[in-house]
C-alpha positions in Angstrom: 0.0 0.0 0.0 1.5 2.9 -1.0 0.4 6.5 0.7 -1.0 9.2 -1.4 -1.0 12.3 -1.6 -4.4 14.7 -1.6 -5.2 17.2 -3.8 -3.7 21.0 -3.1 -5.9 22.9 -0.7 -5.8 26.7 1.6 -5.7 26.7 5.3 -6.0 29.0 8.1 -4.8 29.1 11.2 -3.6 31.5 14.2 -0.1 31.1 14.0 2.5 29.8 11.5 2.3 26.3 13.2 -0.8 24.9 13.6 -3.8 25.6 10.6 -6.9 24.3 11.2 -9.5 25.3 9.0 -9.7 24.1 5.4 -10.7 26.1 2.1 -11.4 25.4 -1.4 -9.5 28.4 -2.6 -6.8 31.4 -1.7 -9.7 34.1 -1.5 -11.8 31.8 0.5 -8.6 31.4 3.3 -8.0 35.0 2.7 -11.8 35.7 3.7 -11.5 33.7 6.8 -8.5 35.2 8.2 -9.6 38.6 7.4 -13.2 38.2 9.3 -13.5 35.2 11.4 -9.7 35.5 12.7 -9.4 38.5 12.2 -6.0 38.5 10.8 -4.1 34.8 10.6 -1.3 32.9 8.6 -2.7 30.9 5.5 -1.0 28.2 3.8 -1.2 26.3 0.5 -1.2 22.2 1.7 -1.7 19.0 0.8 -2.6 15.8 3.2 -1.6 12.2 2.3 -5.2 10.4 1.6 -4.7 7.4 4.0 -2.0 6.5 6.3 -0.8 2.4 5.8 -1.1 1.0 9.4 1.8 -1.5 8.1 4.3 1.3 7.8 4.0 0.9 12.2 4.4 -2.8 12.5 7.9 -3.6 14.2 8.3 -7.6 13.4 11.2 -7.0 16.5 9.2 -5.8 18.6 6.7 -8.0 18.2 8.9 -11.3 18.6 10.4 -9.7 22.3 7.0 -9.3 23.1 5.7 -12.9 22.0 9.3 -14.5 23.4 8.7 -12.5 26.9 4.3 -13.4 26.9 5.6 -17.2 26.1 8.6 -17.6 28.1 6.7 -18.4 31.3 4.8 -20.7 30.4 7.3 -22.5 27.7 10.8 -21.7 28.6 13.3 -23.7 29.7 13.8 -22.1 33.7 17.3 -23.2 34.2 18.1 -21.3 31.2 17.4 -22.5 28.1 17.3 -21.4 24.7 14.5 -18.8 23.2 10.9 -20.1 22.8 11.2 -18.7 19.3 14.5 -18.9 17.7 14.1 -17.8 14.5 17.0 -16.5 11.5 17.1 -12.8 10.7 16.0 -14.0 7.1 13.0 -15.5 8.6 12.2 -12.2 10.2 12.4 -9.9 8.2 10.1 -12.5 5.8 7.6 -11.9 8.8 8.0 -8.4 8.8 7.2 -8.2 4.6 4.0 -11.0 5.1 2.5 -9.7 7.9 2.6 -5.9 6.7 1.3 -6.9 3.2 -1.8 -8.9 5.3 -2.1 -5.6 7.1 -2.4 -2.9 3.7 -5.3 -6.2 2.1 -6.9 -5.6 5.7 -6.7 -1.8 5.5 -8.1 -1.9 2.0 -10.3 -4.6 2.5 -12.2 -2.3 5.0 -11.9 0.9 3.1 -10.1 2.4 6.2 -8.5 5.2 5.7 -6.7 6.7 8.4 -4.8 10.8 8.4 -3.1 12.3 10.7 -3.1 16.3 11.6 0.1 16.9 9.5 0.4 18.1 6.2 2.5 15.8 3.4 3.7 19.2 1.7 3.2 23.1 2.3 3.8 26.2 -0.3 2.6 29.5 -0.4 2.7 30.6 3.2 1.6 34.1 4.4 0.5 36.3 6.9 -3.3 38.1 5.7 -3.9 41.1 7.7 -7.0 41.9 10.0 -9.6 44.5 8.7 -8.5 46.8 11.6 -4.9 46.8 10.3 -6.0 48.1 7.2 -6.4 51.7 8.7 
């Protein structure tokens, strides 16, 4: 699953960090900072469309959290070898299967997950307030 990219849009926001209201156009974000903010930044951005969960899965961190979960109940106490002792080829063949089960799981559910941040940014400025017009 690859992540892509959404289609250019304007934002506004109070400062030059966080934007938070979404427009179709330049004049539109320029309208909003001008009367509802009363002066704000304004950026050009984009957001990726969907997020792949897979990107997050850690096969290592999954098989030191299976090994220490199974260890109890199937280790050897007096100090034995690993419940799962597996090659670092074998790994990193669980980290490509699971993750690709993961993106036909993501797709399969038309799930579609975004986070706050932008993917790219141009066109960033400051609109003033109708009062600093005078």
């Amino acid at each position: 699953m690859t992540q892509n990219i959404k289609k250019w849009s304007w934002w506004v926001g109070k400062d030059d960090e966080r934007y938070t209201t979404e427009c179709e156009t330049r004049e539109e974000a320029v309208l909003i900072a001008r009367e509802e903010y009363e002066g704000a930044w304004i950026i050009e951005a984009r957001k990726p469309d969907s997020i792949p969960i897979s990107k997050y899965f850690d096969v290592g961190r999954f098989i030191e959290d299976t090994e220490e979960r199974a260890y109890e109940n199937h280790a050897d106490e007096e100090g034995g070898d690993a419940v799962f002792d597996v090659t670092a080829d074998q790994i990193a063949d669980l980290q490509d299967v699971v993750r690709a089960a993961m993106d036909q799981w993501q797709s399969k559910h038309g799930l579609v997950f975004q986070g706050f941040k932008f993917a790219a940014s141009r066109n960033q400025e400051w609109v003033e307030g109708p009062e600093d017009d005078t």
